[in-house]
C-alpha positions in Angstrom: -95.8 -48.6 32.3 -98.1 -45.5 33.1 -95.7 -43.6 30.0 -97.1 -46.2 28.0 -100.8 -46.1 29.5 -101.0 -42.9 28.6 -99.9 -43.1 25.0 -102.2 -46.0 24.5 -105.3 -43.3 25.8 -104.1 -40.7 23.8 -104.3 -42.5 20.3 -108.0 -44.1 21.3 -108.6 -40.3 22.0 -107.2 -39.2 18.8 -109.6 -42.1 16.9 -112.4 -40.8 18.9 -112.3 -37.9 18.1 -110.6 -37.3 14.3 -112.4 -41.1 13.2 -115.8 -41.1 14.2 -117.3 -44.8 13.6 -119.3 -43.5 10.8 -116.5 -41.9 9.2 -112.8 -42.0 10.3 -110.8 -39.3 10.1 -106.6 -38.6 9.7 -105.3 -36.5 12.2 -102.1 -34.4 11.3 -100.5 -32.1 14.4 -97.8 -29.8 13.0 -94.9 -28.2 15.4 -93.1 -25.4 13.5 -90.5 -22.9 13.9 -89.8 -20.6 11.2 -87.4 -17.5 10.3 -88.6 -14.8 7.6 -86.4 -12.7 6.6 -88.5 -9.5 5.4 -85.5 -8.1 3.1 -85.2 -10.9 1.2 -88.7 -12.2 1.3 -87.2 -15.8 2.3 -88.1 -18.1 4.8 -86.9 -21.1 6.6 -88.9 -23.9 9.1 -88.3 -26.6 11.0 -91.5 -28.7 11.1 -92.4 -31.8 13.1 -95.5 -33.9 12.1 -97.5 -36.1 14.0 -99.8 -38.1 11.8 -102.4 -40.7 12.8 -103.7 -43.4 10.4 -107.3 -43.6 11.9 -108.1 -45.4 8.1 -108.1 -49.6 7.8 -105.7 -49.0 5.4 -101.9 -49.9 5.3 -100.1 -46.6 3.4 -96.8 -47.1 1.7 -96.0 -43.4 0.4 -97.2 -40.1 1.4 -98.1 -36.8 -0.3 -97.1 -32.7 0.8 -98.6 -30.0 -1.2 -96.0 -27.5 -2.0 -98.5 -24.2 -3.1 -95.9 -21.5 -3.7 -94.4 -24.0 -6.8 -97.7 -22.6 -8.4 -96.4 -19.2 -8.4 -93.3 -20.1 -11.1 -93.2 -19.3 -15.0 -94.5 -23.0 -16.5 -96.0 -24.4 -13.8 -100.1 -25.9 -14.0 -101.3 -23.1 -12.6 -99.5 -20.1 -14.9 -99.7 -22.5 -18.3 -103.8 -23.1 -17.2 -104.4 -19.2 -16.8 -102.3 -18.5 -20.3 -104.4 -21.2 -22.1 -108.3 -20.9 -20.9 -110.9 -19.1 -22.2 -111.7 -17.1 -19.6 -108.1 -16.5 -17.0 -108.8 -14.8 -14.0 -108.3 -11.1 -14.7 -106.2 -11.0 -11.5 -103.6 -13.9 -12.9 -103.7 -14.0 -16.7 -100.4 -14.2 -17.7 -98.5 -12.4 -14.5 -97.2 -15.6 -13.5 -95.0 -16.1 -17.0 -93.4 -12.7 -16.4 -91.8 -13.5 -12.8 -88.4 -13.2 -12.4 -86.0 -15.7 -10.0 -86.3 -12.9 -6.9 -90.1 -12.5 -7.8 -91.2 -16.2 -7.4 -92.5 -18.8 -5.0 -91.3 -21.7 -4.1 -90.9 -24.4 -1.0 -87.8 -26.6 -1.3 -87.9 -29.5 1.1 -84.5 -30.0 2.3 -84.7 -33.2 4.8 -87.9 -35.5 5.5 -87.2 -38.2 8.1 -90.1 -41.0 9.1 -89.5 -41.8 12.7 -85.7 -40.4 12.4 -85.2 -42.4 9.5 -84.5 -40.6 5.8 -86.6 -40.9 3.2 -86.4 -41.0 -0.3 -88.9 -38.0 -2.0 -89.2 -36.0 -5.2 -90.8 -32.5 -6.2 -93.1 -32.8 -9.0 -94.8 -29.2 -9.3 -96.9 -27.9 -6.2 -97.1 -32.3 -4.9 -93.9 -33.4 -2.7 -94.0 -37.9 -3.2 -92.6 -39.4 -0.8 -92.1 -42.9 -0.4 -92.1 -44.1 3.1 -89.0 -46.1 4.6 -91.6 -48.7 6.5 -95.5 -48.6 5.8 -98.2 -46.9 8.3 -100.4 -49.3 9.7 -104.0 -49.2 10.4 -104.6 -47.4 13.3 -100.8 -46.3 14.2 -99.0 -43.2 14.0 -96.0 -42.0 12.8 -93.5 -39.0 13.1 -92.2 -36.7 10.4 -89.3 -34.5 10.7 -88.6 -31.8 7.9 -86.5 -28.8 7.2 -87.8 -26.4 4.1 -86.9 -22.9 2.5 -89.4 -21.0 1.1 -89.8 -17.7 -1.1 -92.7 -15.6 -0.8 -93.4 -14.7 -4.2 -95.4 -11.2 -5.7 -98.5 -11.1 -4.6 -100.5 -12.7 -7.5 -103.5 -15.5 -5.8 -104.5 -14.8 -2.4 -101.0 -15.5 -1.1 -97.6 -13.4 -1.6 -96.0 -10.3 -0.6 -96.6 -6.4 -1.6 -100.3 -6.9 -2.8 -102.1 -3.9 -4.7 -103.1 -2.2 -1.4 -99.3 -2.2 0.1 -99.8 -5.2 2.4 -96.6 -6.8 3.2 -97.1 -10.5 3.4 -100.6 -12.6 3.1 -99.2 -16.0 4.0 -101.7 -18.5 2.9 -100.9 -22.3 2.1 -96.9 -21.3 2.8 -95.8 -24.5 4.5 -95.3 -28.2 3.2 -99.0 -29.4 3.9 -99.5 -33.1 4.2 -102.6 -34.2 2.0 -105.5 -35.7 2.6 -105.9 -39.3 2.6 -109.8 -40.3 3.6 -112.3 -43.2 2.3 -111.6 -42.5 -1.4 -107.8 -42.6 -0.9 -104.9 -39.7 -1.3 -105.9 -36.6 -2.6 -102.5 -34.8 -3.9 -104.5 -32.4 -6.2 -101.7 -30.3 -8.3 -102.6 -26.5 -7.5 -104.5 -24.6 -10.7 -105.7 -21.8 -8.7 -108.8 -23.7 -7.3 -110.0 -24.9 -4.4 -108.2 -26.7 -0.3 -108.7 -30.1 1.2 -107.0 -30.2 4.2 -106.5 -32.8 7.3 -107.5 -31.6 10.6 -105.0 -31.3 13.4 -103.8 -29.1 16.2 -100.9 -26.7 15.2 -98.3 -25.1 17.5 -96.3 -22.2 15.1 -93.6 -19.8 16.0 -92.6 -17.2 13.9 -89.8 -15.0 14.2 -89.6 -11.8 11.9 -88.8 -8.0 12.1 -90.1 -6.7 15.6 -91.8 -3.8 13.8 -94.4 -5.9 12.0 -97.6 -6.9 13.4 -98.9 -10.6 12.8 -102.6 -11.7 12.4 -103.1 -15.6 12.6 -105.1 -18.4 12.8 -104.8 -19.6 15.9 -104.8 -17.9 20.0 -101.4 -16.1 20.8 -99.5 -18.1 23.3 -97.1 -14.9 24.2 -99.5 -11.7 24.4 -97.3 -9.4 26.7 -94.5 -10.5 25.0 -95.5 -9.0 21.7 -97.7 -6.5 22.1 -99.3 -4.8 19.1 -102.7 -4.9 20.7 -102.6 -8.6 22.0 -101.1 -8.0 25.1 -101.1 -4.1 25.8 -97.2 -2.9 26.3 -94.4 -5.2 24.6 -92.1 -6.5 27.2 -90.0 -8.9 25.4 -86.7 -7.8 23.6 -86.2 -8.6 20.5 -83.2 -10.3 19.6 -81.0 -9.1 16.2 -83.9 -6.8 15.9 -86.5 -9.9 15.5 -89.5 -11.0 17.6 -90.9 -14.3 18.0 -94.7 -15.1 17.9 -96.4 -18.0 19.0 -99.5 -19.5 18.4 -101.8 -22.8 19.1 -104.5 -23.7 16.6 -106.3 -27.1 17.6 -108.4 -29.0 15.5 -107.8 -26.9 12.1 -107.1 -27.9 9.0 -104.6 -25.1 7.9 -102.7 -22.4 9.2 -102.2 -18.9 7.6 -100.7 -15.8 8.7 -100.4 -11.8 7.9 -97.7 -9.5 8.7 -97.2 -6.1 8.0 -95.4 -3.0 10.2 -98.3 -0.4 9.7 -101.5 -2.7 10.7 -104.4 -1.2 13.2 -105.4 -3.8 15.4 -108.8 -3.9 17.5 -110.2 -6.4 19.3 -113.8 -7.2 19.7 -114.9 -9.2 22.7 -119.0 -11.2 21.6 -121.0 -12.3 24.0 -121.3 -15.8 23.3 -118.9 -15.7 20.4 -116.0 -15.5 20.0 -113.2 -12.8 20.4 -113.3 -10.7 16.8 -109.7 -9.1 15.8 -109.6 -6.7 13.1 -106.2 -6.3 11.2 -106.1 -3.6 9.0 -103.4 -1.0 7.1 -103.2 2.7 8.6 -103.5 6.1 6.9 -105.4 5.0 4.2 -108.9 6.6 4.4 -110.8 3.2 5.3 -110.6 3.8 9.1 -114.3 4.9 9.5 -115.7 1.6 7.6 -113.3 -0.7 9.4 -114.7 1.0 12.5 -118.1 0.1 11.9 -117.7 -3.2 10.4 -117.8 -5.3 13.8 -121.0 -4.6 14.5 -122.6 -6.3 11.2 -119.9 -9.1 11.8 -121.4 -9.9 15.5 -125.3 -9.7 13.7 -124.2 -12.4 10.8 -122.2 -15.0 13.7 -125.1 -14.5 15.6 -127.4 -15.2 12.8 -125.9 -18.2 11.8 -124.9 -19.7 15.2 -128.8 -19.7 15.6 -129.4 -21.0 11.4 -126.6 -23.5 11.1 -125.4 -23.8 14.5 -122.3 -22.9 16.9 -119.5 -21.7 16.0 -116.7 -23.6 17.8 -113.8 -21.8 17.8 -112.8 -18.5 20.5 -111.4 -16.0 17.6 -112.1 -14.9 14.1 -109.5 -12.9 12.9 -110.7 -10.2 9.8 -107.7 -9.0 8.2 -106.6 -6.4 5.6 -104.4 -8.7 2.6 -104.7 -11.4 -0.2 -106.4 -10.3 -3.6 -110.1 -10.6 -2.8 -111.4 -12.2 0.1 -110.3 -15.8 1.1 -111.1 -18.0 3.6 -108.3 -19.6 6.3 -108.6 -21.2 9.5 -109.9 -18.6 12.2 -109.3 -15.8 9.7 -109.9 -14.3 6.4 -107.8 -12.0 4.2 -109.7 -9.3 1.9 -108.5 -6.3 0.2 -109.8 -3.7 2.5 -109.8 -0.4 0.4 -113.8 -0.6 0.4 -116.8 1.1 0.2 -118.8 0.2 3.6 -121.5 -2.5 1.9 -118.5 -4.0 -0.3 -116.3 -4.4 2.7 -119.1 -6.0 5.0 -120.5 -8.1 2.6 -117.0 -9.7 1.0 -116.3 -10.2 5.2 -119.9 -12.1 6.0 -119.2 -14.3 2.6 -115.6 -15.2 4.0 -116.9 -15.8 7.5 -119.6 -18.1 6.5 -116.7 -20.6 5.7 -115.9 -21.1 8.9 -119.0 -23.3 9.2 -118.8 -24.9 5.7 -115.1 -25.0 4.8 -113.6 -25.5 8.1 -116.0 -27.2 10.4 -117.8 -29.3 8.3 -115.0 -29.4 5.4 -116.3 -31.4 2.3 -113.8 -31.5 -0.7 -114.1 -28.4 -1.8 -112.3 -29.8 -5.4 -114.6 -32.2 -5.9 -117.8 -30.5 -3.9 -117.0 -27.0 -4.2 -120.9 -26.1 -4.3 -121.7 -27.7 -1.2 -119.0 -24.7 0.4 -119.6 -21.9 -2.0 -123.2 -23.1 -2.7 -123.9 -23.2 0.8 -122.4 -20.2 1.9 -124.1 -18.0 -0.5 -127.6 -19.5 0.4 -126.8 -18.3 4.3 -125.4 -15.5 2.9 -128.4 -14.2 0.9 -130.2 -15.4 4.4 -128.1 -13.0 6.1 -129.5 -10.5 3.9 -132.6 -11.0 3.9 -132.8 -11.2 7.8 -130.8 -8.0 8.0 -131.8 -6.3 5.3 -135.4 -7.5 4.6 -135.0 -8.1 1.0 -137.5 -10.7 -0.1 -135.8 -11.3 -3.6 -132.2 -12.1 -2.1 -132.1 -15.0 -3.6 -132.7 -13.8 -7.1 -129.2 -13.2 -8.2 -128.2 -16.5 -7.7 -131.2 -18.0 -9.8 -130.5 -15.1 -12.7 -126.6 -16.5 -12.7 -127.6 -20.1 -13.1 -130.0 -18.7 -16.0 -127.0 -16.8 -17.5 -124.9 -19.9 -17.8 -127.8 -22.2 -19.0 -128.8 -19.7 -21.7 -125.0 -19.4 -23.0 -125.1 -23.5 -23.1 -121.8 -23.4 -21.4 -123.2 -24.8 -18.3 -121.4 -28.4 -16.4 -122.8 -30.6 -13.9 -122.1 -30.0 -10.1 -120.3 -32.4 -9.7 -117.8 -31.6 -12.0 -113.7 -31.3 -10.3 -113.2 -27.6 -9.6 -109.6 -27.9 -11.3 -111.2 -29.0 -14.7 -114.2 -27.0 -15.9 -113.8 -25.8 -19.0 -114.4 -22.1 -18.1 -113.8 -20.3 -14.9 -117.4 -18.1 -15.6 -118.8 -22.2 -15.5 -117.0 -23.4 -12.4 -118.0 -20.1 -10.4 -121.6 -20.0 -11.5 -122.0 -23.7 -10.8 -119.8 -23.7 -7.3 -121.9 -20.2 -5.9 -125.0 -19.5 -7.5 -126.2 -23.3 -8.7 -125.0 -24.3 -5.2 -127.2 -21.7 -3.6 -130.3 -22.5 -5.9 -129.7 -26.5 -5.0 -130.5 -25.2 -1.2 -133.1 -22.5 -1.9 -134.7 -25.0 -4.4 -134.9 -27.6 -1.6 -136.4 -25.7 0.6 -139.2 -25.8 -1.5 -139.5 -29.4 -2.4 -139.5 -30.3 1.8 -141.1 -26.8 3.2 -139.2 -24.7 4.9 -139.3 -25.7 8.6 -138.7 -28.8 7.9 -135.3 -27.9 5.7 -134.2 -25.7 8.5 -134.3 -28.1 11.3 -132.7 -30.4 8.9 -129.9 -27.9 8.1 -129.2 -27.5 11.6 -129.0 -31.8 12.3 -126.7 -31.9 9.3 -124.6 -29.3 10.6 -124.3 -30.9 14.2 -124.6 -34.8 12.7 -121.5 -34.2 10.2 -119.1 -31.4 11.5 -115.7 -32.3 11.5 -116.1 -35.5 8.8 -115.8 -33.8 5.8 -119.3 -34.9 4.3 -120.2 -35.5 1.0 -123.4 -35.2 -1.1 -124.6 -38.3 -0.7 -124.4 -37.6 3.5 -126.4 -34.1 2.9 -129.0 -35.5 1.4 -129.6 -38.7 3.5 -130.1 -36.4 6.7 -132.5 -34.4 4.3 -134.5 -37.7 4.0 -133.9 -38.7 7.1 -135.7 -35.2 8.5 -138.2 -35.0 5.9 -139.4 -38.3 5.4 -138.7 -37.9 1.4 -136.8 -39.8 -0.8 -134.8 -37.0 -2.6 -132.2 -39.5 -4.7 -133.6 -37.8 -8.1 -133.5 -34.5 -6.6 -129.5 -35.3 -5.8 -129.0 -37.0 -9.1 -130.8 -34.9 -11.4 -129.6 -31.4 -10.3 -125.7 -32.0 -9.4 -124.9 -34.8 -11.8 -126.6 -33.8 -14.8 -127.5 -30.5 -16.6 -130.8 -31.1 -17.7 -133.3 -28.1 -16.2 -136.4 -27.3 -15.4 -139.2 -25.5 -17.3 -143.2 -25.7 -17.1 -145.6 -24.6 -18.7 -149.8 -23.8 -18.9 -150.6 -26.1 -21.9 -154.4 -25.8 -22.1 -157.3 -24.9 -20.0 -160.8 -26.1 -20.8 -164.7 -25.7 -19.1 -166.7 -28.3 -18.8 -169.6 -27.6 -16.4 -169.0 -26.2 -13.3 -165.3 -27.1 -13.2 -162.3 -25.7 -15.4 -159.5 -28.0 -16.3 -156.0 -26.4 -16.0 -153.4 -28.6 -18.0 -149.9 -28.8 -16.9 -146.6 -29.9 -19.2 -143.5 -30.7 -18.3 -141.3 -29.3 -21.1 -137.8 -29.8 -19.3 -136.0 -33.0 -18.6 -135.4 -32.4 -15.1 -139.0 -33.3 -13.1 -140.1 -31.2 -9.7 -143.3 -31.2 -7.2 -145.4 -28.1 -8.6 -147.4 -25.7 -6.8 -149.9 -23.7 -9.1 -152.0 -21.1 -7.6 -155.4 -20.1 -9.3 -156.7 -16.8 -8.5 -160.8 -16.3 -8.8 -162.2 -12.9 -10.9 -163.7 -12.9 -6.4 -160.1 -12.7 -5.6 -160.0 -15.7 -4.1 -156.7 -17.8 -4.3 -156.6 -21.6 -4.1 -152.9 -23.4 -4.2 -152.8 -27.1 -5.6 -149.7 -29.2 -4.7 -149.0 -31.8 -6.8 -146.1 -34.1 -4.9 -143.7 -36.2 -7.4 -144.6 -39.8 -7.0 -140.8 -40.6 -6.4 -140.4 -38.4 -3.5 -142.8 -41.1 -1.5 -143.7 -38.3 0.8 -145.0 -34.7 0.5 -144.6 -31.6 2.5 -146.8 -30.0 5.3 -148.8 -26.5 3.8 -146.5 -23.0 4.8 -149.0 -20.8 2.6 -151.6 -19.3 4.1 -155.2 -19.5 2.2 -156.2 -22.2 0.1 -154.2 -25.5 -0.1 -155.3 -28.6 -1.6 -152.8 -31.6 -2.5 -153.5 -33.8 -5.5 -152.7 -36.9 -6.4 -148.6 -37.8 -7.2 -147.6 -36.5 -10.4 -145.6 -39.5 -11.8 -142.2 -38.0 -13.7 -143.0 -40.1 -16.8 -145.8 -38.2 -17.4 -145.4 -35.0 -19.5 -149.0 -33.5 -18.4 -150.9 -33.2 -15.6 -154.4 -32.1 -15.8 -156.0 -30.0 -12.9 -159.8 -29.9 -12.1 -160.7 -26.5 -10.9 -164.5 -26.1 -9.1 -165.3 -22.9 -10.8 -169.7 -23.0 -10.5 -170.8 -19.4 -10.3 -167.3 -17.7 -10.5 -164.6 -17.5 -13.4 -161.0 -17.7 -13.3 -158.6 -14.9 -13.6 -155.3 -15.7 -13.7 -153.4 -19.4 -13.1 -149.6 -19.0 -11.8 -147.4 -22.1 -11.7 -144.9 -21.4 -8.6 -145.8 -18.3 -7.4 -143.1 -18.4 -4.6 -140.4 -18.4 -7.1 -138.4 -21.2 -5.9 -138.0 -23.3 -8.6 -135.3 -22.7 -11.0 -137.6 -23.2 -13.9 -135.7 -21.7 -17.3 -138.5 -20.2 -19.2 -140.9 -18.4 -16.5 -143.0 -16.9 -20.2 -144.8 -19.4 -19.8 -145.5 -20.1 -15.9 -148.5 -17.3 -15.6 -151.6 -17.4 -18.1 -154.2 -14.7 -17.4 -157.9 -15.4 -18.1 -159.8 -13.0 -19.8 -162.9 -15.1 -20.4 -164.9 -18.6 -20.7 -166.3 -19.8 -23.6 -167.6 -23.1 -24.8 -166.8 -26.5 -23.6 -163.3 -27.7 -25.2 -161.9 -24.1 -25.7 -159.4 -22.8 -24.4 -159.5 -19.6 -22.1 
């Protein structure tokens, strides 16, 4: 009877905390064991999966992504590469030329529900799987599985033997149960794209070669045992010349590992943060960088523990592997042989994931701006704080310029996997993303958008939240209605541009006239400087934002009257008795992602007669 107590609190525990009332969430806890053999590059696992239906719904088949099917001649992901526009230089057709030693691949060799077999098939990189007896609403259920894998070359993020002699960056290795949440399954084929993952706690041993050293997500559960720098002086023995290592992840929503026999390993300790690790290859000239890169790592958590909020996890592993930089669960893998701004700044970009990818987790296939976007916004933060550039937001404005100008640009809200060009999907998923935030910023004033940041950090972490949940704590915080501003900039592609139409005297007062020449409407700030030198800002709120924002300029500020977004002009009277104007500026901070800024300053040489222009 207390057995059974205690299972009954531990499931209203798990709905607690994975399905929060506003948004349930699935819970999946993996237990594996796995063998990798590093002469043959294969690997076997025995996994156990406990997963918890928090959703209303009754669910008659399940779905496992099987990532290292990508990495096969024919498969989505090598035909995709061959056959766009644009491949990834680091793909293009390497894929096609693997031979059957080379590949990657995850075979699922038994899958039991509840000790019962099931009946599944492989279709690519998705494992279907129809379930013996359906999951009901707020159950659970236990899977049982044994799978083979192959490590393939070292193509995308993931493999063995990369370009910088890293043995093994094992990333999305393991049969991963997708995500079923309020819009239903998600078994997205991989193309090379983007993760959705369901959150859970993880318990992992691996057993390889004793000479290697392992960097994971997750907090070693045998330190002495293994050594390497984790524990000081190995004690264990290995056995047939192999060493296990074990690890406990909770509440992640992945698990990836690196190995390699020649890795330096330091540790870290933050005050308030948590314990940094630091994988990274010897005897290859990068020792002094690696050296110095904690400290800028513990300035950028810091920063953004304070901007965003608290990072809730006790390690962050930065390790030398992959292709690039990639974010995992408690770690990163980037290619390490860098100069000492490259390798700090692809480390802060993979960091900031933790918060945006793996706390608060939106869909990065279907939202992958609202991770990438985000990140770069903090991430050009980061830079500004450390750095003090003013303008770090610029490159991000100039790449959403570059893709508009080509006409090649796609909405937002566009699915990662099928953007027409991969210059489209990463100009819309980093730099549109990071103008969406910087942009506003600008429509609710800045205070106000950083305190809202902050509540929509705290209100949604661990819920994977959408658009449509960003921008209701944006209202919520500001006061605004800010639907159009959602609709307008992620669903649709029309853009922004202003213009001085006309300016006129009559009397004492000059009349600045305003046009709207884009499709996409926007509150405008124009700032009017006096041949004095005096400065005067008018604000002119959109009438469908119901609200306006509080002055952050110092000087001048006076706020008009709504400017209705039917309205192509807008007409400004300027109190100009005894002086003259110099020069009108329509958003002198820059914030506004206006396409044609020719037009956005007009410079006053003189006045002449009633109904002429300047």
């Amino acid at each position: 009877m207390r057995q059974f107590f205690l299972t009954v609190i531990g499931c209203i525990f798990s709905f607690v905390v994975y399905g929060q009332a506003d948004r349930w969430q699935q819970q999946a806890n993996y237990k594996m064991n796995v063998d990798l053999d590093v002469d043959t590059h294969k690997y076997s696992g025995i996994q156990e999966l406990e997963y918890f239906n928090n959703s209303p719904d009754t669910l008659t088949h399940v779905y496992y992504h099987l990532y290292m099917n990508a990495f096969q001649p024919g498969s989505m992901m090598d035909v995709r590469s061959r056959t766009i526009d644009d491949p990834d230089p680091r793909v293009r057709d390497r894929i096609s030329k693997l031979t059957p030693d080379e590949i990657g691949y995850l075979k699922v060799n038994s899958l039991k529900q509840n000790g019962k077999p099931l009946k599944y098939k492989t279709v690519g990189t998705i494992l279907e799987v129809e379930l013996s007896k359906p999951i009901l609403p707020k159950s659970k259920v236990k899977f049982n599985m044994q799978f083979d894998g192959q490590v393939p070359i070292q193509i995308r993020r993931n493999g063995r033997d990369n370009k910088e002699g890293v043995a093994y960056s094992m990333a999305q290795w393991y049969p991963k149960l997708a995500e079923y949440d309020y819009e239903g399954w998600h078994p997205d084929p991989y193309v090379g794209r983007e993760f959705y993952g369901v959150w859970g706690n993880f318990d992992v041993k691996l057993t390889l070669d004793a000479k290697y050293v392992v960097a994971s997500t997750g907090y070693i559960q045998n330190a002495e045992e293994v050594g390497h720098g984790y524990g000081g002086f190995k004690k264990g023995k290995p056995k047939n010349g192999k060493l296990t290592w074990h690890f406990k992840a909770p509440k992640v929503h992945d698990f990836t590992f690196a190995a390699d026999p020649d890795y330096n390993h330091k540790i870290v300790p933050m005050e308030n943060g948590p314990e940094l690790h630091f994988f990274w290859k010897k005897n290859q000239g990068i020792d002094e960088n690696w050296e110095k890169l904690p400290d800028y790592l513990i300035k950028a958590i810091e920063y953004t523990n304070e901007r965003v909020g608290k990072y809730p996890y006790k390690v962050y592993n930065v390790v030398q592997g992959g292709d690039g930089g990639m974010e995992y669960g408690m770690l990163t893998l980037i290619t390490g042989k860098r100069n000492l701004n490259s390798l700090v700044g692809v480390t802060i970009h993979e960091m900031l994931h933790s918060w945006f990818q793996f706390v608060l987790a939106s869909n990065e296939s279907l939202y992958a701006w609202m991770d990438e976007g985000f990140n770069s916004y903090i991430g050009n933060e980061i830079e500004r704080y450390v750095n003090g550039k003013e303008n770090a937001h610029a490159s991000s404005y100039n790449s959403y310029f570059y893709v508009v100008k080509r006409g090649i640009e796609e909405p937002l809200m566009t699915h990662a996997d099928h953007f027409e060009l991969n210059s489209a999907y990463s100009i819309a998923a980093y730099s549109k993303g990071a103008v969406y935030l910087h942009q506003l910023s600008y429509i609710m004033g800045q205070k106000t958008f950083d305190k809202a940041f902050k509540r929509y950090y705290e209100e949604w972490k661990f819920k994977h939240p959408n658009v449509h949940d960003f921008i209701r704590v944006m209202e919520k915080e500001s006061g605004m209605q800010l639907q159009w501003y959602k609709e307008y900039f992620t669903y649709t592609t029309k853009t922004i541009d202003y213009g001085v139409k006309n300016t006129f005297v009559e009397g004492d007062t000059t009349y600045v006239t305003l046009e709207r020449i884009g499709k996409m409407p926007m509150p405008m700030e124009v700032q009017v400087t006096f041949d004095n030198g005096d400065q005067t800002t008018y604000y002119m709120p959109l009438r469908i934002m119901r609200g306006a924002k509080e002055k952050e300029i110092e000087g001048n500020w006076v706020q008009l009257e709504d400017w209705p977004w039917t309205h192509p002009v807008y007409t400004i009277a300027v109190p100009t008795k005894g002086i003259k104007l110099k020069k009108v500026e329509i958003d002198p901070s820059m914030k506004v992602a206006d396409v044609d800024r020719s037009n956005n300053t007009f410079e006053v040489n003189y006045v002449i007669e009633k109904g002429a222009g300047l």
